[in-house]
GUMARPA-66672 format. One record per residue (C-alpha): residue number from 1; residue in one letter; z negated, y, x negated. Coordinates in nm, 2 decimals, padded with zeros to 4 digits. Example, Ala and Ser with C-alpha at 12.3 -4.5 7.8 and 13.67 -1.06 7.14 Angstrom:
<sekols>
+-----+------+--------+--------+--------+
! pos ! code !      Z !      Y !      X !
+-----+------+--------+--------+--------+
!   1 !    a ! -00.78 ! -00.45 ! -01.23 !
!   2 !    s ! -00.71 ! -00.11 ! -01.37 !
+-----+------+--------+--------+--------+
</sekols>
This chain:
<sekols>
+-----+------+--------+--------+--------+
! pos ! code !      Z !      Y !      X !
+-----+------+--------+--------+--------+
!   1 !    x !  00.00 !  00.00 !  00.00 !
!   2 !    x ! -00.03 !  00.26 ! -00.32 !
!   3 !    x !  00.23 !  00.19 ! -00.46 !
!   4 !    x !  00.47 !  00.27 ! -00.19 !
!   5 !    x !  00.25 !  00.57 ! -00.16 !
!   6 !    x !  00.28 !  00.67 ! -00.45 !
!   7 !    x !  00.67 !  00.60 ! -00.48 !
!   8 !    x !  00.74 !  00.83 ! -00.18 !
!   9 !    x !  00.52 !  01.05 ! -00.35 !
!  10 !    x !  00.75 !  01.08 ! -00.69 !
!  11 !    x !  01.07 !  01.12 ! -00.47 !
!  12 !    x !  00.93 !  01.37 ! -00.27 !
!  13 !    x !  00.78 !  01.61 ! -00.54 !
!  14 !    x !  01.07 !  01.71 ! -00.74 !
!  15 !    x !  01.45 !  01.67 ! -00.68 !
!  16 !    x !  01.63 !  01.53 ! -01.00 !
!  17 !    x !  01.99 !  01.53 ! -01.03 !
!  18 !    x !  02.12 !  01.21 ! -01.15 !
!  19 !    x !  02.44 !  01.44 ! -01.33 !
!  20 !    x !  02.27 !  01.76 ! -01.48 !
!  21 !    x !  02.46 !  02.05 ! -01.56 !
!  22 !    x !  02.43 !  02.04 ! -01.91 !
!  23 !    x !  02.60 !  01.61 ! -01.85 !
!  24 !    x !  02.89 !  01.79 ! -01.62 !
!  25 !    x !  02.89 !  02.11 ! -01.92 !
!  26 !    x !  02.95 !  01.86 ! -02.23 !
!  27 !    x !  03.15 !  01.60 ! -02.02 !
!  28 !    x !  03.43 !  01.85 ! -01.90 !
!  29 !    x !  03.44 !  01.97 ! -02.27 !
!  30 !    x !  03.52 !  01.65 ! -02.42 !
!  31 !    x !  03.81 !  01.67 ! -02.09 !
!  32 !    x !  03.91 !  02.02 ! -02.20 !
!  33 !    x !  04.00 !  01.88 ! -02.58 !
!  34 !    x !  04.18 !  01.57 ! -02.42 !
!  35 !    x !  04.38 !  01.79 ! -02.23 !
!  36 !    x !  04.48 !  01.99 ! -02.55 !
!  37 !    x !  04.61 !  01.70 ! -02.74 !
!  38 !    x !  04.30 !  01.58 ! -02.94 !
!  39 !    x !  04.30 !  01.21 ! -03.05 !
!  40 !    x !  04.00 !  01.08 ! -03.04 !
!  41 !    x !  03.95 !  00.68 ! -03.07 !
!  42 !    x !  03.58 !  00.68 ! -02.96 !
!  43 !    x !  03.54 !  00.53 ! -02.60 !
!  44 !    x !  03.24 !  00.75 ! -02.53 !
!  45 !    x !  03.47 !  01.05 ! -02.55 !
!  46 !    x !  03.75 !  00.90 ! -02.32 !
!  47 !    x !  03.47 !  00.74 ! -02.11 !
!  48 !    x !  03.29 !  01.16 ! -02.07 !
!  49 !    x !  03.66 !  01.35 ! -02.00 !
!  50 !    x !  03.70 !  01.06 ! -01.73 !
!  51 !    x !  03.43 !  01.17 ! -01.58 !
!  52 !    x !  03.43 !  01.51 ! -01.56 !
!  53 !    x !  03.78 !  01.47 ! -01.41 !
!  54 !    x !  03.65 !  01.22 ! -01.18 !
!  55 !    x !  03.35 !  01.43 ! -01.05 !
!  56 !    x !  03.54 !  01.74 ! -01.01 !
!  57 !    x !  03.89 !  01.58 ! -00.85 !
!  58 !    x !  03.63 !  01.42 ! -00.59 !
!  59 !    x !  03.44 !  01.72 ! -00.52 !
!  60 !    x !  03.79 !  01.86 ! -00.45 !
!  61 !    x !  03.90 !  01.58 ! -00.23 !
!  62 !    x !  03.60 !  01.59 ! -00.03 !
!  63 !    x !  03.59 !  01.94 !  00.00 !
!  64 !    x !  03.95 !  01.88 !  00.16 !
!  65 !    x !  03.82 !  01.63 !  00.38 !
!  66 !    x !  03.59 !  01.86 !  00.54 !
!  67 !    x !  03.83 !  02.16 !  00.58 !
!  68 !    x !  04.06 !  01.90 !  00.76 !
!  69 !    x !  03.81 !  01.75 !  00.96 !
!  70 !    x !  03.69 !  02.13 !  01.04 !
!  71 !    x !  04.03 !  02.23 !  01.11 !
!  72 !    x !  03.99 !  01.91 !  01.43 !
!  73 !    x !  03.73 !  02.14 !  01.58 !
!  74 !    x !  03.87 !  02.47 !  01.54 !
!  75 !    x !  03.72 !  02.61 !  01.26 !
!  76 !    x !  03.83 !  02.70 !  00.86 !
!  77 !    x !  03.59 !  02.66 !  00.53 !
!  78 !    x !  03.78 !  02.86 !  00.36 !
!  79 !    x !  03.58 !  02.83 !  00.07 !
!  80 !    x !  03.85 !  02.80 ! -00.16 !
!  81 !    x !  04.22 !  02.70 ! -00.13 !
!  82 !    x !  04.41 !  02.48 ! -00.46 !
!  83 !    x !  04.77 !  02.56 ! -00.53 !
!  84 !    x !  04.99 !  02.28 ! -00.59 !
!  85 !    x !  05.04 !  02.30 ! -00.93 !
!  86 !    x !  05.10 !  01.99 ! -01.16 !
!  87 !    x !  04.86 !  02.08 ! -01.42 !
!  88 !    x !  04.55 !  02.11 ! -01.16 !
!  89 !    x !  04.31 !  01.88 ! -01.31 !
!  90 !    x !  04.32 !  02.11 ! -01.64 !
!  91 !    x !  04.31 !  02.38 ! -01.43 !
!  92 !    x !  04.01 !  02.28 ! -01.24 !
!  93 !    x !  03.82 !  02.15 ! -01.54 !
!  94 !    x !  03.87 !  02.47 ! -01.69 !
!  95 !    x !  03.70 !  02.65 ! -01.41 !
!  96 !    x !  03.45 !  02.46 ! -01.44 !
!  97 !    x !  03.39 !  02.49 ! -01.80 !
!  98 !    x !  03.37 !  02.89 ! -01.78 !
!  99 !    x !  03.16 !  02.89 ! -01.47 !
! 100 !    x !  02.89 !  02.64 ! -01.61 !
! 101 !    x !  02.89 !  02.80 ! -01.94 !
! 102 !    x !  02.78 !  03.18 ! -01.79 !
! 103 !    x !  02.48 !  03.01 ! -01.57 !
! 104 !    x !  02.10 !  02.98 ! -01.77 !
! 105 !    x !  02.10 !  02.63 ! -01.99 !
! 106 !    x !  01.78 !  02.52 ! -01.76 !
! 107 !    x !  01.92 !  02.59 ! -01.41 !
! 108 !    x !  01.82 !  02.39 ! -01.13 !
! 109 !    x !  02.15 !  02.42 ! -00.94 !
! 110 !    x !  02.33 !  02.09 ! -00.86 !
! 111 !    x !  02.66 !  02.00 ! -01.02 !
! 112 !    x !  02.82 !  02.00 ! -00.69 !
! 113 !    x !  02.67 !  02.36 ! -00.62 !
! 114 !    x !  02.84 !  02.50 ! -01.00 !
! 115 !    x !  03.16 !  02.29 ! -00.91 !
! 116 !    x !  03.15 !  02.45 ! -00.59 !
! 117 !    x !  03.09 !  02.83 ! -00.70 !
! 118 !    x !  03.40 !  02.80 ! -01.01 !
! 119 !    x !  03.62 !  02.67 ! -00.78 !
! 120 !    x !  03.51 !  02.93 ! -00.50 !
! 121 !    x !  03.57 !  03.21 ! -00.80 !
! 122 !    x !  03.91 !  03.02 ! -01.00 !
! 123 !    x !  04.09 !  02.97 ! -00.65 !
! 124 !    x !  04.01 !  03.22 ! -00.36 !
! 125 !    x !  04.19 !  03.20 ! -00.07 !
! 126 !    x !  04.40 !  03.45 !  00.03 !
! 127 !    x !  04.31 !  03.52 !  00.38 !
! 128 !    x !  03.95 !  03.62 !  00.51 !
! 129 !    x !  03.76 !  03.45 !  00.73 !
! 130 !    x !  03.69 !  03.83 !  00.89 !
! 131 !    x !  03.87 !  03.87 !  01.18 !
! 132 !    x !  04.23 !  04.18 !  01.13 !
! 133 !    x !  04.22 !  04.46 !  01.35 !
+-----+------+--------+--------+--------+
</sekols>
C-alpha cells in the first residue's frame, strides 16, 4: 500500500520530460551537420539527426492532423502554415535549432512547446485569424 503511494507520489510532484531540450538542442545539431554533407561513421551520430528529424516531422504531422480534423468542425489553428518546399526537413530542423538555442539552458518548457513556438515564428501564416473589415 506505500509503495503505490509513494509511486503516485513521485509522478505527481514534478513533470519530467523524457526528451529535454538540451537532448532535442544537441540531437537537431548532429541533423543540421548531416544535412550539410558531414560524414560521420559513428551510429550514435546518425542514430541523434534521426531523431531530431523524427520528432520534429511528427510534431508537424500531428500538428496537420489537428488543423484537418479542426477544419471538420469549422474552425482554423492557424498556428503556423509549411510551404511545400523539397528541402523542408532542413528547413524545419533549422528553425528549431535557432529557436532552442535563444531560450535559457535550464528551461522547463517541453520540446513539443519549443518545436511548437520555432515553427509558429520560421512559418507564419499568412492570413489572421482576426476577422477583415
Amino acid at each position: 500500500m506505500i509503495k503505490p503511494l509513494i509511486l503516485c507520489s513521485a509522478l505527481l510532484a514534478g513533470s519530467a520530460h523524457a526528451y529535454t531540450a538540451q537532448e532535442l538542442l544537441e540531437d537537431c545539431r548532429q541533423a543540421e551537420r548531416m544535412y550539410g554533407g558531414e560524414k560521420n561513421s559513428d551510429p550514435i551520430f546518425a542514430m541523434r539527426s534521426g531523431r531530431c528529424i523524427s520528432y520534429v516531422a511528427g510534431f508537424a504531422d500531428g500538428y496537420a492532423v489537428s488543423d484537418y480534423l479542426a477544419g471538420k468542425v469549422g474552425m482554423k489553428i492557424n498556428a503556423f502554415c509549411l510551404p511545400n518546399d523539397d528541402d523542408l526537413s532542413m528547413r524545419l530542423v533549422r528553425a528549431v535549432v535557432i529557436h532552442v538555442e535563444r531560450v535559457p539552458p535550464s528551461t522547463t518548457a517541453s520540446t513539443a512547446t519549443l518545436v511548437a513556438g520555432a515553427l509558429a515564428k520560421t512559418f507564419p501564416c499568412p492570413d489572421s485569424l482576426e476577422s477583415k473589415k
